[in-house]
C-alpha positions in Angstrom: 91.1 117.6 153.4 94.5 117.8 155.0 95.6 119.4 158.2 98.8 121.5 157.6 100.8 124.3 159.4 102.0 126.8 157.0 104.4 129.7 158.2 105.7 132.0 155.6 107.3 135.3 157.4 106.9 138.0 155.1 107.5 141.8 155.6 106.6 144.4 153.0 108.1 148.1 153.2 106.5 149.7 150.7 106.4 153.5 149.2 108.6 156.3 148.3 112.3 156.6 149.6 112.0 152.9 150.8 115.1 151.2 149.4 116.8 153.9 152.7 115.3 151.3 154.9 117.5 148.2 153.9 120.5 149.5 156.4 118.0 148.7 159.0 116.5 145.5 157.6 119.3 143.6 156.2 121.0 141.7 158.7 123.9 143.4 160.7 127.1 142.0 160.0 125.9 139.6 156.9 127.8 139.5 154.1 125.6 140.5 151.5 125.6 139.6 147.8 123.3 142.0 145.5 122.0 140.4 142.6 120.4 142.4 139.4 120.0 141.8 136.1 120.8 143.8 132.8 121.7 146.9 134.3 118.5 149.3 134.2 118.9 149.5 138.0 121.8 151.6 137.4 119.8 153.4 134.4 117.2 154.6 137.1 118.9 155.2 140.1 117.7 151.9 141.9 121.1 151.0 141.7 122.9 154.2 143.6 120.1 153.7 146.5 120.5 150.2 147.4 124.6 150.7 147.5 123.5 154.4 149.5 121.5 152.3 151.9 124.4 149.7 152.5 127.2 151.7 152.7 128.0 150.2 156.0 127.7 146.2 155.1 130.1 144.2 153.3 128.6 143.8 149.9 129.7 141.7 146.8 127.9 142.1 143.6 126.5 139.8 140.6 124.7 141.1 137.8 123.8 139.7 134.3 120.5 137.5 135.7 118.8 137.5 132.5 114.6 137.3 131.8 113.9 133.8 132.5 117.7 132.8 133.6 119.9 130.4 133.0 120.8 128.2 135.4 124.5 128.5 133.8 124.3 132.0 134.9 123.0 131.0 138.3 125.4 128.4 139.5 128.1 131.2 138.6 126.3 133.4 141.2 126.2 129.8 143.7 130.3 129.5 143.1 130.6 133.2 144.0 128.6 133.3 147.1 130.2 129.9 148.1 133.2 131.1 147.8 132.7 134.4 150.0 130.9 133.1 152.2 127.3 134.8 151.7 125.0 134.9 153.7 122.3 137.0 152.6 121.0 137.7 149.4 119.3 140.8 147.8 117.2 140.3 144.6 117.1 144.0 142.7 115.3 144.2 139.7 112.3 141.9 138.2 110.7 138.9 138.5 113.2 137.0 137.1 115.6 138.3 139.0 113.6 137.6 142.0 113.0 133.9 140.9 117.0 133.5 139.8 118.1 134.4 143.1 115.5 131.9 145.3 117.3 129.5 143.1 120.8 130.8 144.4 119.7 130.9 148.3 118.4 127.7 148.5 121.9 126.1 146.1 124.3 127.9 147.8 124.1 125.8 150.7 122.9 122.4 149.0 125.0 119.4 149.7 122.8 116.6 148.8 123.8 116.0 144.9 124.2 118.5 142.4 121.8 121.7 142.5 120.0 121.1 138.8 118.8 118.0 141.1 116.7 120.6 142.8 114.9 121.9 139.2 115.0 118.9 137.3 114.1 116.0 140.3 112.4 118.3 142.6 115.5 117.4 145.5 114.3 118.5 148.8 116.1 121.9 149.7 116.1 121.7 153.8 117.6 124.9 153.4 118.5 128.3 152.1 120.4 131.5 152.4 117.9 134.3 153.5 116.9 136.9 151.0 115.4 139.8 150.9 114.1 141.6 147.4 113.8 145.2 146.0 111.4 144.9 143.3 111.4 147.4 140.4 108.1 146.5 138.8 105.1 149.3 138.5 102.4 146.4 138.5 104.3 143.9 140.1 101.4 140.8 140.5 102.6 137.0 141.7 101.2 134.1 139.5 101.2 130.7 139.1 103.4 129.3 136.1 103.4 125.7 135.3 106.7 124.7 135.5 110.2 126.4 136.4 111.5 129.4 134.6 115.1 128.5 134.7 116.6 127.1 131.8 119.8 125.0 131.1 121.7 124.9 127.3 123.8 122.2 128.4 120.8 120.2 130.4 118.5 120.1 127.6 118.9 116.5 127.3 118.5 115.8 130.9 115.3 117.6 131.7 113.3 115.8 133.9 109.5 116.7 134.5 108.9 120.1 135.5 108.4 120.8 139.4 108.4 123.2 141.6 110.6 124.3 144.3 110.4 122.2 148.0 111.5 123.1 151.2 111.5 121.8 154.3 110.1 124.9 155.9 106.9 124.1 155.2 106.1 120.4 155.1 103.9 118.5 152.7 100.5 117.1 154.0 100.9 113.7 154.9 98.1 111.0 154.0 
């Protein structure tokens, strides 16, 4: 067996009329980048809340995150929130929404090669812009999947084995 710490700070707001709570739980004064996916946040209102409920922050905006993104489609959101100076991200939509943008937190502020380094060689991500989520599934459920859901066209050649995500938040067990 191995000894280990493990921290993970997590806090759910759940319920009806919720999404009003994000003026007091995004950070004051961060520069916020919202990222969706195909729109149907706009289709069911999700979209009119979230900009109601930070009216008051300085908020840029990237949609198009497709199911199981690209990471073609990702790095555009890395050179947008490198380039405005980001720092703090808000997932709104699905899963892979959700999974697209812990992929932009933790490349935004990578420096140690190139960020398909971090997919494809497992790099160690020391670390990451925060994030925050608004999830717009009924039944939403975590599980386990074997092996990333980002995808490259223009990798394909290059894909190494499939890992997960590291950080240095939460250290491996040493032998």
């Amino acid at each position: 067996m191995f000894n280990f710490t493990y921290h993970n700070p997590t806090k759910i707001v759940f319920g009806k009329g919720t999404i009003a709570e994000l003026a007091r739980l995004a950070p004051a004064g961060a520069k916020v980048m919202m990222t969706y996916g195909g729109g149907s946040i706009k289709k069911n209102g999700v979209y009119e809340q979230v900009l109601d409920a930070l009216r008051d922050r300085d908020l840029l905006e990237f949609g198009g995150i497709e199911p199981n993104p690209r990471y073609e489609t990702l790095m555009k959101a890395v050179e947008l929130g490198r380039a405005q100076g980001v720092d703090f991200l808000l997932a709104v939509g699905g899963g892979s929404v959700l999974d697209g943008t812990k992929f932009v937190a933790a490349a935004i502020p990578f420096t140690a090669g190139d960020p398909w380094d971090i997919l494809s060689k497992g790099a160690r991500v020391d670390r990451a812009v925060p994030m925050g989520a608004v999830l717009t599934l009924r039944g939403y459920q975590i599980f386990r999947v074997n092996g990333r859901l980002t995808d490259s066209e223009s990798r394909a050649a290059a894909r190494g084995p499939r890992r997960r995500l590291r950080t240095a938040a939460a250290p491996a067990p040493s032998s």
